[in-house]
gemmi code that builds the backbone of each chain (N, CA, C; Angstrom):
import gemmi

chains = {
    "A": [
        ("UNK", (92.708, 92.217, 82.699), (91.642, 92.615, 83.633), (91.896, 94.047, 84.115)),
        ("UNK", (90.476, 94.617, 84.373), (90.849, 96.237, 84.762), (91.067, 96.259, 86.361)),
        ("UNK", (92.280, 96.752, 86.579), (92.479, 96.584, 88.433), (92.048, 97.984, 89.191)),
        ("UNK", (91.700, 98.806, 88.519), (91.479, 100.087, 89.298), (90.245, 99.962, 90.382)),
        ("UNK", (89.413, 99.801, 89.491), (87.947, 99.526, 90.362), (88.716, 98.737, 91.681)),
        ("UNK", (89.398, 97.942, 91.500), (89.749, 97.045, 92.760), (90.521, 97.673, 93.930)),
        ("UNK", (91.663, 98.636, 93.131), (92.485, 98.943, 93.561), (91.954, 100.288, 94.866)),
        ("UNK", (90.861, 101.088, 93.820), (90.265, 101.889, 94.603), (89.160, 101.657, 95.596)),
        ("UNK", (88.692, 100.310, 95.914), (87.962, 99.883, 96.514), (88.796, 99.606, 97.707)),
        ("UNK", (90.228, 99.210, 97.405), (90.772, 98.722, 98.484), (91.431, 100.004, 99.234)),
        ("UNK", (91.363, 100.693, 98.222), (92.265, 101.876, 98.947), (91.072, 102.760, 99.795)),
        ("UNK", (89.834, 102.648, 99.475), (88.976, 103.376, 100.156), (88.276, 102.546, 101.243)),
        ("UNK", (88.502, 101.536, 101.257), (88.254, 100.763, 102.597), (89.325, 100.968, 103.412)),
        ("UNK", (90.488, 100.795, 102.786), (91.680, 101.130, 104.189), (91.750, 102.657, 104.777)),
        ("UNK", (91.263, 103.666, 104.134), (91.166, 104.789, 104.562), (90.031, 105.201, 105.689)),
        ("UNK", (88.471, 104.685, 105.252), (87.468, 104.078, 105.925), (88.106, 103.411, 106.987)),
        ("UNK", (88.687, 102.992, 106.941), (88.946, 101.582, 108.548), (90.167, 102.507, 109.135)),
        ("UNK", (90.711, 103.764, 108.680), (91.596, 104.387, 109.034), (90.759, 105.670, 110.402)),
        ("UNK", (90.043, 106.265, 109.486), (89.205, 107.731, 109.801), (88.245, 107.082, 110.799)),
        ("UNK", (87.878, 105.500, 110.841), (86.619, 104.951, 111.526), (87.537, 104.652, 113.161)),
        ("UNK", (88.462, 104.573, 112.595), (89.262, 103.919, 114.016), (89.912, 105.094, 115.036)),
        ("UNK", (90.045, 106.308, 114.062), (90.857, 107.655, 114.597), (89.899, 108.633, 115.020)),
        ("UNK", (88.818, 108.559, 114.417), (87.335, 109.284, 115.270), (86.353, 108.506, 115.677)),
        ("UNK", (86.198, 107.005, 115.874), (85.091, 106.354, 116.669), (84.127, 106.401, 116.103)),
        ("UNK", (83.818, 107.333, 114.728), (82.572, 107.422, 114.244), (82.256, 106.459, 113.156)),
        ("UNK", (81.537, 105.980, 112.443), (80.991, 105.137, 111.383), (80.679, 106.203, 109.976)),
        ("UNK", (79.509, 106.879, 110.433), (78.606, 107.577, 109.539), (79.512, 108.790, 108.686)),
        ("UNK", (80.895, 109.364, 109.304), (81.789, 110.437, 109.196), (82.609, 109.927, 108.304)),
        ("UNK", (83.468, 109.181, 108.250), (84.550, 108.673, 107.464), (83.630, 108.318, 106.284)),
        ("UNK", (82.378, 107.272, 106.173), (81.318, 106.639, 105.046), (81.240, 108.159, 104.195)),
        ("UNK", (80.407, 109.229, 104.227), (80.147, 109.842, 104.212), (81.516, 110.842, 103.312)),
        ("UNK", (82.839, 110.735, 104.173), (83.626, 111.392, 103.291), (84.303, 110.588, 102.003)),
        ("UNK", (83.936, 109.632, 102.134), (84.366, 108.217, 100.986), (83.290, 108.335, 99.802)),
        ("UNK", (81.444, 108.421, 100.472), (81.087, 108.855, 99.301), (81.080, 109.386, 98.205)),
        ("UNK", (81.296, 110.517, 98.925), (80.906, 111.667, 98.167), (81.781, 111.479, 96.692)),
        ("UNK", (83.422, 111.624, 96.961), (84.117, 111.301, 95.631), (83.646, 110.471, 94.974)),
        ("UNK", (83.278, 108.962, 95.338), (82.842, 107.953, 94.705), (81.558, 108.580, 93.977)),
        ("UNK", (80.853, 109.139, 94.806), (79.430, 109.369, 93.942), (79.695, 110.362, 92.711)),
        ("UNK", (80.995, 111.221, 92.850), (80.871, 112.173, 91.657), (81.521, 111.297, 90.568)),
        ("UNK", (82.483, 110.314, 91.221), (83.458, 109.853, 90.045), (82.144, 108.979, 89.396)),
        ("UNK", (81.287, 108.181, 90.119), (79.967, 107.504, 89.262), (79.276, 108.309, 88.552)),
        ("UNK", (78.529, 109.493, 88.755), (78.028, 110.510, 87.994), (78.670, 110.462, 86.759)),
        ("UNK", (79.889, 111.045, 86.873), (81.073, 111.348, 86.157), (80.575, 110.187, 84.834)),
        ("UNK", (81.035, 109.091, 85.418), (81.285, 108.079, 84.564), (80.142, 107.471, 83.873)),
        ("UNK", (78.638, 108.127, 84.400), (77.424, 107.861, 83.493), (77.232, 109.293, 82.402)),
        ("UNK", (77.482, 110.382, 83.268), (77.445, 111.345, 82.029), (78.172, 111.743, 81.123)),
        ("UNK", (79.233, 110.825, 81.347), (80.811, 111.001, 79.951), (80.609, 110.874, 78.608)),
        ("UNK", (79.328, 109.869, 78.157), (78.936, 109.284, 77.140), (77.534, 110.575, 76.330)),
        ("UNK", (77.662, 111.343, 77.131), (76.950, 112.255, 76.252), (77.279, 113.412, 75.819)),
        ("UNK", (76.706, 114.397, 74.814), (77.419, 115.691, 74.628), (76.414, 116.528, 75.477)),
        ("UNK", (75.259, 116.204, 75.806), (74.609, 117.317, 76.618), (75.343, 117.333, 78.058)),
        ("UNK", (75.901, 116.921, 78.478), (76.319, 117.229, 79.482), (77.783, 117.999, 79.087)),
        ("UNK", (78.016, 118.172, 78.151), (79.653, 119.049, 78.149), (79.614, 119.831, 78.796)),
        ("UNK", (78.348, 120.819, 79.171), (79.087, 122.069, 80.280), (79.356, 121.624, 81.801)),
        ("UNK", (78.780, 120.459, 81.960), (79.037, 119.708, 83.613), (80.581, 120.041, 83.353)),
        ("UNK", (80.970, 118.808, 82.205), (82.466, 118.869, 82.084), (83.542, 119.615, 81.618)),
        ("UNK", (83.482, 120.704, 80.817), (84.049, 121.979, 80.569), (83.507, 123.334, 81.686)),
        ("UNK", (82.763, 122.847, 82.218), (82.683, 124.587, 83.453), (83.770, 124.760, 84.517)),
        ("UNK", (84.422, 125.963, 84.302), (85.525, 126.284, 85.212), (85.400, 125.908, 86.892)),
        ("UNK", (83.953, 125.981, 86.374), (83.414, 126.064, 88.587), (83.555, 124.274, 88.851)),
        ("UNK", (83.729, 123.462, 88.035), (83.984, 121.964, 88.395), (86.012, 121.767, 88.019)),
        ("UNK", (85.811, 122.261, 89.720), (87.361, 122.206, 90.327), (88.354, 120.842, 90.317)),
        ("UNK", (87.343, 119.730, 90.041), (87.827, 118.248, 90.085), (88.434, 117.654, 89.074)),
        ("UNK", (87.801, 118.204, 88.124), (88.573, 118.176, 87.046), (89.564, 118.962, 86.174)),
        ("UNK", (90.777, 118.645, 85.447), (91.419, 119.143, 84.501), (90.700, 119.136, 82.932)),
        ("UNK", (91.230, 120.475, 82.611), (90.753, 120.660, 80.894), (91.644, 121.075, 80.568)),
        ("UNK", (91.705, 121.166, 78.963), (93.002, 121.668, 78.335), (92.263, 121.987, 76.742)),
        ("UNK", (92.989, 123.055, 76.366), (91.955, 123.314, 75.336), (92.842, 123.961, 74.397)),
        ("UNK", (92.727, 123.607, 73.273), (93.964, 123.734, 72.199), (93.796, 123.938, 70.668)),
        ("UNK", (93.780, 124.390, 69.706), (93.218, 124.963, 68.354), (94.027, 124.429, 67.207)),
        ("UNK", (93.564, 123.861, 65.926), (94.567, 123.973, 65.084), (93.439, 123.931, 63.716)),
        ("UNK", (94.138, 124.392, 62.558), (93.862, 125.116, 61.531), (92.986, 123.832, 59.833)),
        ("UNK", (91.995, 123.808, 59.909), (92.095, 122.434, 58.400), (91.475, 123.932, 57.385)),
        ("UNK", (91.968, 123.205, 55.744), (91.519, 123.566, 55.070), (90.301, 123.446, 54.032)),
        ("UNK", (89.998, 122.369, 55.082), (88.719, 121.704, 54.734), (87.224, 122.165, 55.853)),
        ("UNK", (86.618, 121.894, 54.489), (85.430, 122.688, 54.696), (84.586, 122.291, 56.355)),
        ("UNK", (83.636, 122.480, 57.231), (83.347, 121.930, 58.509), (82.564, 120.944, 57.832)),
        ("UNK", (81.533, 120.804, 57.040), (80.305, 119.499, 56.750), (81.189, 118.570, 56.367)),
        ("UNK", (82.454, 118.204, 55.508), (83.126, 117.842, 55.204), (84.184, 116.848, 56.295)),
        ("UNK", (84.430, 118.284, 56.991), (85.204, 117.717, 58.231), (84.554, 116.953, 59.105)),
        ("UNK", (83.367, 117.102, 59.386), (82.339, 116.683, 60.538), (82.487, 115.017, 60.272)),
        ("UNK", (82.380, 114.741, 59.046), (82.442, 113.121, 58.712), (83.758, 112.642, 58.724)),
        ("UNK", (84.840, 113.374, 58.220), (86.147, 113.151, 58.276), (86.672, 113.028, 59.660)),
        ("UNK", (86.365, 113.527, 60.448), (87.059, 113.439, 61.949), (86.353, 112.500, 62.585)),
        ("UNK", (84.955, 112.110, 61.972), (84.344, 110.866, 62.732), (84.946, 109.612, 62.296)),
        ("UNK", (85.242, 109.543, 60.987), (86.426, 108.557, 60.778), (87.638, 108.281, 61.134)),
        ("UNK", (88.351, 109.433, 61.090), (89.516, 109.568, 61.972), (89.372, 108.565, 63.675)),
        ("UNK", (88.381, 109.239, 64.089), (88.003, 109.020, 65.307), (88.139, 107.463, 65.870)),
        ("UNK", (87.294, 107.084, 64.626), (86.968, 105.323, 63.924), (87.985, 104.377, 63.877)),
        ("UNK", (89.129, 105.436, 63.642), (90.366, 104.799, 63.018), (91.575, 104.373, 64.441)),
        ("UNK", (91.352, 105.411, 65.210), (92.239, 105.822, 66.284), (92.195, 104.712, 67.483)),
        ("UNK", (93.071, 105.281, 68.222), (92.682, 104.452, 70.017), (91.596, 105.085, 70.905)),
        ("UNK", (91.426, 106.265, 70.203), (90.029, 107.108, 70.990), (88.736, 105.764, 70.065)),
        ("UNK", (87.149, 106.460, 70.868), (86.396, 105.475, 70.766), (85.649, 107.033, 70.772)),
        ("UNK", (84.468, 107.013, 69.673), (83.633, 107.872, 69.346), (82.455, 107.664, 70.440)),
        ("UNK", (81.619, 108.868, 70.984), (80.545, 108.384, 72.112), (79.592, 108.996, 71.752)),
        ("UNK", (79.863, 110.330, 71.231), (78.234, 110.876, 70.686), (78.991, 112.172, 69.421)),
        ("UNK", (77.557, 112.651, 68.828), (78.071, 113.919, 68.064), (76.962, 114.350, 67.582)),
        ("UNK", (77.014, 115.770, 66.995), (75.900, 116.687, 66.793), (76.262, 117.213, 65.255)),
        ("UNK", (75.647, 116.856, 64.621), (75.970, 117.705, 63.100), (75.404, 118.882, 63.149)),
        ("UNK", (74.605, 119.527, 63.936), (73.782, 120.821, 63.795), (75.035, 121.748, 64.635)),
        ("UNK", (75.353, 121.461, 65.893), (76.519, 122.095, 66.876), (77.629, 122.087, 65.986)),
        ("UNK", (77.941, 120.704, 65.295), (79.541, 120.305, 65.055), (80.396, 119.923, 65.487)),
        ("UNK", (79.833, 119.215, 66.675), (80.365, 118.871, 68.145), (80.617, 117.359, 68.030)),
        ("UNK", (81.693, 116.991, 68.514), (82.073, 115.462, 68.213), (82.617, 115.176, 69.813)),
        ("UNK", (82.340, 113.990, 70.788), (82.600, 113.322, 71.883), (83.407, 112.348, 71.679)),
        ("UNK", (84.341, 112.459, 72.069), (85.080, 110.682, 72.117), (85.914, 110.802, 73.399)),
        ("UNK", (86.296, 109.352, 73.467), (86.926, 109.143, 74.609), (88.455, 108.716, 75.086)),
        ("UNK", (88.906, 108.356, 75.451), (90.234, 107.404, 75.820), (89.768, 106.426, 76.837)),
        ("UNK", (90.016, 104.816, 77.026), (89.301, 103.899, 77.841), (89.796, 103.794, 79.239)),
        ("UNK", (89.055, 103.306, 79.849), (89.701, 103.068, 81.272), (90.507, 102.083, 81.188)),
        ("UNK", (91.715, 101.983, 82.726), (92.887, 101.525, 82.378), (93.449, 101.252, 83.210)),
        ("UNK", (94.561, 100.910, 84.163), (94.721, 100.616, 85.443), (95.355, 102.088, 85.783)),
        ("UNK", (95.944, 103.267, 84.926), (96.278, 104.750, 85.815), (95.007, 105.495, 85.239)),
        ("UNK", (94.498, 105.325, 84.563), (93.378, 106.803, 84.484), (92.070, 105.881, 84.258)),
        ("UNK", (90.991, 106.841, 85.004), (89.443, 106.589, 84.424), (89.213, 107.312, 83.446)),
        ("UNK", (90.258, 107.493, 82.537), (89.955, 108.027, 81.021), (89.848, 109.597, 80.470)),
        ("UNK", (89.745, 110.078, 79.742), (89.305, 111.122, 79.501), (88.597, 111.113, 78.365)),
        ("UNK", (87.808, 112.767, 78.196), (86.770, 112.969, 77.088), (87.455, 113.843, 76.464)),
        ("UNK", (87.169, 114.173, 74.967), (87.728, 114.706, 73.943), (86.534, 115.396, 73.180)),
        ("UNK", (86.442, 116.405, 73.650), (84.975, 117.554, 72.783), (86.085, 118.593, 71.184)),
        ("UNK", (85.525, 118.149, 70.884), (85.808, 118.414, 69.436), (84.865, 119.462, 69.056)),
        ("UNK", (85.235, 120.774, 68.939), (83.765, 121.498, 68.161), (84.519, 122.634, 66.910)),
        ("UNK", (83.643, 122.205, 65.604), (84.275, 122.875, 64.843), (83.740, 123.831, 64.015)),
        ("UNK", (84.322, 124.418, 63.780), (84.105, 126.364, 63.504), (84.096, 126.842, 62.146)),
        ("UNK", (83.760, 127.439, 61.097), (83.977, 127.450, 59.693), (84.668, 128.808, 59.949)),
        ("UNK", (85.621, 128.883, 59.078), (86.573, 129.692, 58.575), (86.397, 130.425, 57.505)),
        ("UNK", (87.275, 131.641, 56.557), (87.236, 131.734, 55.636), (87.802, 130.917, 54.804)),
        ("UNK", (89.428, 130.647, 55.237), (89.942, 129.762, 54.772), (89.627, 127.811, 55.118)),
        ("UNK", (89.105, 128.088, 55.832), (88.279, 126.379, 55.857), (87.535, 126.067, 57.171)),
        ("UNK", (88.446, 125.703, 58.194), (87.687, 125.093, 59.545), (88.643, 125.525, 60.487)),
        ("UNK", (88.106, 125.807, 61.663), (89.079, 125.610, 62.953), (88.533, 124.532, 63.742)),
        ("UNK", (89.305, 123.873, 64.723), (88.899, 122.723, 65.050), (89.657, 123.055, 66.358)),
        ("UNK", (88.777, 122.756, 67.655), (88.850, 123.162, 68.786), (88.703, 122.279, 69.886)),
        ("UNK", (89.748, 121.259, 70.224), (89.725, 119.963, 71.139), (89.594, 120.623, 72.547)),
        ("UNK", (89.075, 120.281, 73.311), (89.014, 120.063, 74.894), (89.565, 118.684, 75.493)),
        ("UNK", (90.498, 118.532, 75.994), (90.108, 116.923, 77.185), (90.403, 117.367, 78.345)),
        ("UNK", (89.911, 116.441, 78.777), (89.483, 116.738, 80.021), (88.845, 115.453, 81.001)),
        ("UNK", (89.583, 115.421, 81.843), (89.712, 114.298, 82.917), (88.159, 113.657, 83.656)),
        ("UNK", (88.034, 112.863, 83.721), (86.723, 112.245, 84.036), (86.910, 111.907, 85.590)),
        ("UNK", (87.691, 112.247, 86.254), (88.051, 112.339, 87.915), (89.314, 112.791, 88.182)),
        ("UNK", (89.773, 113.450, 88.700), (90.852, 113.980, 89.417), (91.755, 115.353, 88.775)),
        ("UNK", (92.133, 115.991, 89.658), (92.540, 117.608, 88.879), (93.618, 117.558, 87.978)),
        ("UNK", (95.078, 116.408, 88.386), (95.902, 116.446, 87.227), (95.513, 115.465, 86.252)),
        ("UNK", (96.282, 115.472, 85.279), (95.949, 114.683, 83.921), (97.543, 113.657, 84.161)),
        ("UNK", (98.128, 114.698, 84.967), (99.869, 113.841, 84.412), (99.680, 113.785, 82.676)),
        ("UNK", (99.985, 115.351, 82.798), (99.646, 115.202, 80.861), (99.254, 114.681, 79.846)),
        ("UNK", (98.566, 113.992, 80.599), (97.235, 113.044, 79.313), (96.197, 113.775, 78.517)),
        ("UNK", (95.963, 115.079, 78.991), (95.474, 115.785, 78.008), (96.260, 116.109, 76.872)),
        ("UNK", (97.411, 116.651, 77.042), (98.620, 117.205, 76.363), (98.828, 116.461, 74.892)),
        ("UNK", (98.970, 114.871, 75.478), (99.086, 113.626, 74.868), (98.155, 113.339, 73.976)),
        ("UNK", (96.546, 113.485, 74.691), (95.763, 113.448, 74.052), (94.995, 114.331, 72.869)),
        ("UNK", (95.408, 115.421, 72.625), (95.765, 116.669, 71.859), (96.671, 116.032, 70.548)),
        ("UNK", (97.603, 115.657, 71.202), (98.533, 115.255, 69.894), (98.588, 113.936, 69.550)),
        ("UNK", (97.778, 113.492, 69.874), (97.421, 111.912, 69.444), (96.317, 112.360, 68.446)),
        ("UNK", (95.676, 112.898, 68.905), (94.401, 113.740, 68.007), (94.892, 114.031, 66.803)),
        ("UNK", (95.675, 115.239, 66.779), (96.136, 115.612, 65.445), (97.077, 114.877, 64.741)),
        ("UNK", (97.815, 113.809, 65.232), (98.696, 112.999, 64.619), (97.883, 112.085, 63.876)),
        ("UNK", (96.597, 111.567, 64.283), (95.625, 110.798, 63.934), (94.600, 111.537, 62.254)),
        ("UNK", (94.908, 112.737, 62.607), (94.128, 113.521, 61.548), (94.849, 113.994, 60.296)),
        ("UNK", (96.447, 114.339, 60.774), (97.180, 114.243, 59.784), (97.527, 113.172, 58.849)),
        ("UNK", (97.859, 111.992, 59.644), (98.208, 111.032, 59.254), (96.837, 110.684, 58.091)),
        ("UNK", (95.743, 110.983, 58.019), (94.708, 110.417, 57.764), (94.377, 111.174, 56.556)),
        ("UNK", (95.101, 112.545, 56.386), (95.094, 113.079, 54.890), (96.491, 112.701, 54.016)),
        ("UNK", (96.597, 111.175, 53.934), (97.202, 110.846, 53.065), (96.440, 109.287, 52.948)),
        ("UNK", (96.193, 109.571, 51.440), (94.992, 108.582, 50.953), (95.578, 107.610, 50.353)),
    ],
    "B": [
        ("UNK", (97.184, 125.586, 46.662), (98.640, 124.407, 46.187), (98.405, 124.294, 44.302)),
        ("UNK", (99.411, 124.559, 44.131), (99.698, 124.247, 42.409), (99.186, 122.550, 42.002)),
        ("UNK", (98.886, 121.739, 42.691), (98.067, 120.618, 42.159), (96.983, 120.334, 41.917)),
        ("UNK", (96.243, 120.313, 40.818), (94.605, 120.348, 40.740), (94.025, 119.087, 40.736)),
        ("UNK", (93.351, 118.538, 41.074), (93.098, 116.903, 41.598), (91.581, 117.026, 40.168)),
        ("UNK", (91.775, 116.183, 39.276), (90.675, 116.710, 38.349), (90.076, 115.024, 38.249)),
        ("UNK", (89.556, 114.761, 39.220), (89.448, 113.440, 39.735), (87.784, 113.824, 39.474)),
        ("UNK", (86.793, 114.684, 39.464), (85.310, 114.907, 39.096), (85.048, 114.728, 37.646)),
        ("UNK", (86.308, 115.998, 36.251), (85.885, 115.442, 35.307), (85.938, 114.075, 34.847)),
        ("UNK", (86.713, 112.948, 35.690), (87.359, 111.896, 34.868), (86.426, 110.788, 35.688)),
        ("UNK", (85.641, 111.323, 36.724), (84.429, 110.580, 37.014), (83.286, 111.082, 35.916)),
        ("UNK", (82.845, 112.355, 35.442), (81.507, 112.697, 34.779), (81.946, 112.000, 33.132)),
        ("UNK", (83.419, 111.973, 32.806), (83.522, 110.896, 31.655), (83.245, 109.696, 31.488)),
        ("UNK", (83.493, 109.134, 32.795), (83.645, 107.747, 32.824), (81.862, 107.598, 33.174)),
        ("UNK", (81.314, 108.806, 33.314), (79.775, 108.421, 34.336), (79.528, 107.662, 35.587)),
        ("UNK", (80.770, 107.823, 36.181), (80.652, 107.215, 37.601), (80.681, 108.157, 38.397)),
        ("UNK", (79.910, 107.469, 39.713), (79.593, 108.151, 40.729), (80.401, 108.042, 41.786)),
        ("UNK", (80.534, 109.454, 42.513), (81.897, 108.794, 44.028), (82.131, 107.350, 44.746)),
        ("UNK", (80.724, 107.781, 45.144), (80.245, 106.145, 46.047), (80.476, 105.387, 45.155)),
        ("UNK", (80.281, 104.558, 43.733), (81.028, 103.454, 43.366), (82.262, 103.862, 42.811)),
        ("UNK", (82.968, 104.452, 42.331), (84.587, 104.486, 42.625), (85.138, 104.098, 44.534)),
        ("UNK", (84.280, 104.549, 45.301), (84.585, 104.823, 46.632), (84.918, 103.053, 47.124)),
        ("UNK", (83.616, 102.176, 46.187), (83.314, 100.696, 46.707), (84.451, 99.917, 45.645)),
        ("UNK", (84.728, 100.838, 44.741), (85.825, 99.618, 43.722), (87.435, 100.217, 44.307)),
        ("UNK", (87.845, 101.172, 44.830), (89.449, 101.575, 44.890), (89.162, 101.112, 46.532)),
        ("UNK", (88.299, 100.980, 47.440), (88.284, 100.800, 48.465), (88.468, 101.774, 49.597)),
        ("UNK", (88.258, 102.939, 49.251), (88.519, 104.542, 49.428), (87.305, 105.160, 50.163)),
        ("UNK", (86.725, 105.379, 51.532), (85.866, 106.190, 51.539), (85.062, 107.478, 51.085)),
        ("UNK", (84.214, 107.627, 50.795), (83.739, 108.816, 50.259), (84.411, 110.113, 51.004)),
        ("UNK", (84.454, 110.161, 51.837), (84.877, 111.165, 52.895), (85.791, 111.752, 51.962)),
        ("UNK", (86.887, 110.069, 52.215), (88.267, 110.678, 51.572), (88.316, 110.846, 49.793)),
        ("UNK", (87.467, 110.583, 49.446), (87.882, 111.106, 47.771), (87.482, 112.320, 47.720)),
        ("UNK", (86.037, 112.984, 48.368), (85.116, 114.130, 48.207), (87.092, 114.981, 48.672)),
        ("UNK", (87.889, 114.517, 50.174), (88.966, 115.351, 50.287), (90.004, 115.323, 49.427)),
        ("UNK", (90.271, 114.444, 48.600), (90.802, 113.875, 47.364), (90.784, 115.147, 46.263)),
        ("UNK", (89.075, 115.344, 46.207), (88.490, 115.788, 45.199), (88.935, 117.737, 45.240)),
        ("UNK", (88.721, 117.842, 46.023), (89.106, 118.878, 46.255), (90.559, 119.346, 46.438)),
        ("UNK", (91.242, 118.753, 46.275), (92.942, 119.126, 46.371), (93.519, 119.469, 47.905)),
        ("UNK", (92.832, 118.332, 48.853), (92.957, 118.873, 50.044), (93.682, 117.959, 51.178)),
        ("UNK", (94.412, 116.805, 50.423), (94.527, 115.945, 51.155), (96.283, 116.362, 51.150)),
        ("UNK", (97.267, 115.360, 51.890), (98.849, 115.728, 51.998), (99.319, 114.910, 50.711)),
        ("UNK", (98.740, 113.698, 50.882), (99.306, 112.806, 49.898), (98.824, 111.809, 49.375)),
        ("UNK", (99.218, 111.561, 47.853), (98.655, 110.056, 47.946), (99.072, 108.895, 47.643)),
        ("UNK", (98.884, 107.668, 47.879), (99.615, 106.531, 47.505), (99.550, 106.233, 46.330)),
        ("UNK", (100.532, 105.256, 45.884), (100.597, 104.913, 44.707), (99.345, 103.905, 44.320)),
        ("UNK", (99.169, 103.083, 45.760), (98.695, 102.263, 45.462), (97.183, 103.146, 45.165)),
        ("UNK", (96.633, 103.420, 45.516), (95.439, 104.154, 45.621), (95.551, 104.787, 44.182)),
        ("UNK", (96.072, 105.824, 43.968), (96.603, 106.200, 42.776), (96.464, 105.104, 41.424)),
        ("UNK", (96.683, 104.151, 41.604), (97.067, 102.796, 40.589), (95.594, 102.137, 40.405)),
        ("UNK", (94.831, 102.470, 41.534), (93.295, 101.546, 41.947), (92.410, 102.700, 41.186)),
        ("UNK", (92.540, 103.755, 41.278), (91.423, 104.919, 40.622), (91.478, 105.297, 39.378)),
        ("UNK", (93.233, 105.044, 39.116), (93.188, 104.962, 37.226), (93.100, 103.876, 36.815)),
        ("UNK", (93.182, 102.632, 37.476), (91.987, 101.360, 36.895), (91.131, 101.398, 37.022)),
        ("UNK", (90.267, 101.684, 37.582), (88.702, 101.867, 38.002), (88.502, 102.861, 36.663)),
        ("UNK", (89.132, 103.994, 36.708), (88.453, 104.994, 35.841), (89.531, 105.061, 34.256)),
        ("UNK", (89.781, 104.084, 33.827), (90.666, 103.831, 32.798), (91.791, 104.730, 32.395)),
        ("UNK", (92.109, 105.834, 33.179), (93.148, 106.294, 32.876), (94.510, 106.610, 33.278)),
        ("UNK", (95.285, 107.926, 32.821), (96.480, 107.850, 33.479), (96.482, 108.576, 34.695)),
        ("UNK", (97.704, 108.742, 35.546), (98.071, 109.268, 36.348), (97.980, 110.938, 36.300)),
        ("UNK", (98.242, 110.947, 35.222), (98.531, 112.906, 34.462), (96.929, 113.259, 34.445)),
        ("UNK", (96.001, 111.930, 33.923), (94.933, 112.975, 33.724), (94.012, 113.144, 35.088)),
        ("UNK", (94.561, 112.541, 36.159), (94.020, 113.337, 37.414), (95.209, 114.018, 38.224)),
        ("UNK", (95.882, 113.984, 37.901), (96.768, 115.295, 38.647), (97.144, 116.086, 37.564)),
        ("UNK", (97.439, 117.016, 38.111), (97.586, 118.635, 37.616), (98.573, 119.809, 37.491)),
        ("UNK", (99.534, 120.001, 37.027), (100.024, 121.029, 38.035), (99.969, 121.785, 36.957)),
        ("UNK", (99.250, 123.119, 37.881), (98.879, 124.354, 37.329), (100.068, 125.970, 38.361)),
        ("UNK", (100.768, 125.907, 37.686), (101.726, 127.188, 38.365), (100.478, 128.243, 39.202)),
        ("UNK", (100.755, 128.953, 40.634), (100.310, 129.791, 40.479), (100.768, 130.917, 40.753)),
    ],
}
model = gemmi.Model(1)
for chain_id, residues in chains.items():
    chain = gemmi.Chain(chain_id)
    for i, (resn, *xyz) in enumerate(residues, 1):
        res = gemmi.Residue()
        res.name, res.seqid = resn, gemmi.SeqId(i, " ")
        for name, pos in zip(("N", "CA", "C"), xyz):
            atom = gemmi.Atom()
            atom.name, atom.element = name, gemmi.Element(name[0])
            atom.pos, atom.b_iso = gemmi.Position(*pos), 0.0
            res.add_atom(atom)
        chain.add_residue(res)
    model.add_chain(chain)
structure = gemmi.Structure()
structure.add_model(model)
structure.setup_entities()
């Protein structure tokens, strides 16, 4: 069972019954409890798309962590575009959307009892010598990752290497 | 890389097409088209053993090595 939802429900009621009891007010403490909640919900309806990547890659959205990291195929991008969706297929990530015209591939990591997950923007580049391939992740609530991007980077390419041997 | 993967002529001999080599070795298209091209790290034997049954031949006549 997933305990976070629970965990953060409980933790934001005791904070609520904290701020409600230390300023007398109701509407003040509610109000500062929202707001996170409402972005982490946002958050968690617009994760599943690629039109929203600049919500989640823009420097000016302070709430979140990104991490953004490059590595080299010698394979062609139309080529790759299907190959990394398999990869993808294959992995503990979970594919959510993608664009063959951009080259843009979405996937995710699941929710869990320490993280509400992260997204993985994939966009890839043609080369002379073949493709560059250009991961983002990036946290779906809160500013550190506790290096789950890092992780998630090299889970990526361990997943892609591993996967050019047939 | 000095290995030439000549895995196209020994399909246009045999007159088969990717996609059914892809459905008899059990191999996605993805991965033979990367196959095909000399682009992959490695390959298994077993796989290796499934595509020269499928396509009746040896090992030599889809790999290659061409010095360069």
């Amino acid at each position: 069972m997933n305990k976070t939802p629970l965990l953060l429900t409980a933790i934001c009621y005791a904070i609520y019954r904290i701020i409600s009891y230390l300023t007398g007010e109701v509407w003040l403490p509610m109000l500062i409890l929202l707001i996170p909640i409402g972005i982490l919900l946002l958050n968690l309806i617009l994760r599943k798309k690629l039109t929203y990547k600049n919500w989640f890659l823009s420097p000016l959205n302070l709430l979140l962590e990104r991490k953004t990291q490059s590595f080299q195929s010698e394979i062609k991008t139309d080529l790759l575009y299907d190959k990394l969706q398999e990869v993808i297929s294959n992995s503990t990530f979970s594919l959510l959307d993608s664009n063959k015209e951009t080259l843009s591939i979405l996937c995710g990591t699941s929710v869990n009892f320490w993280t509400w997950g992260e997204n993985i923007y994939v966009q890839l580049e043609e080369t002379n010598e073949g493709s560059n391939i250009t991961i983002t992740s990036v946290t779906i609530f809160g500013n550190t990752s506790w290096n789950r991007n890092q992780k998630n980077f090299e889970s990526f390419v361990d997943s892609f290497e591993a996967s050019l041997t047939i | 890389m000095p290995i030439v993967v000549n895995l196209d002529v020994m399909l246009a001999k045999q007159k088969m097409q990717l996609k059914e080599l892809s459905e008899i070795v059990g191999v996605s298209v993805v991965n033979l088209s990367i196959l095909k091209q000399s682009k992959v790290k490695a390959i298994r034997f077993s796989t290796l053993s499934a595509i020269c049954e499928a396509l009746d031949c040896q090992p030599g006549d889809i790999l290659e090595y061409v010095p360069e």
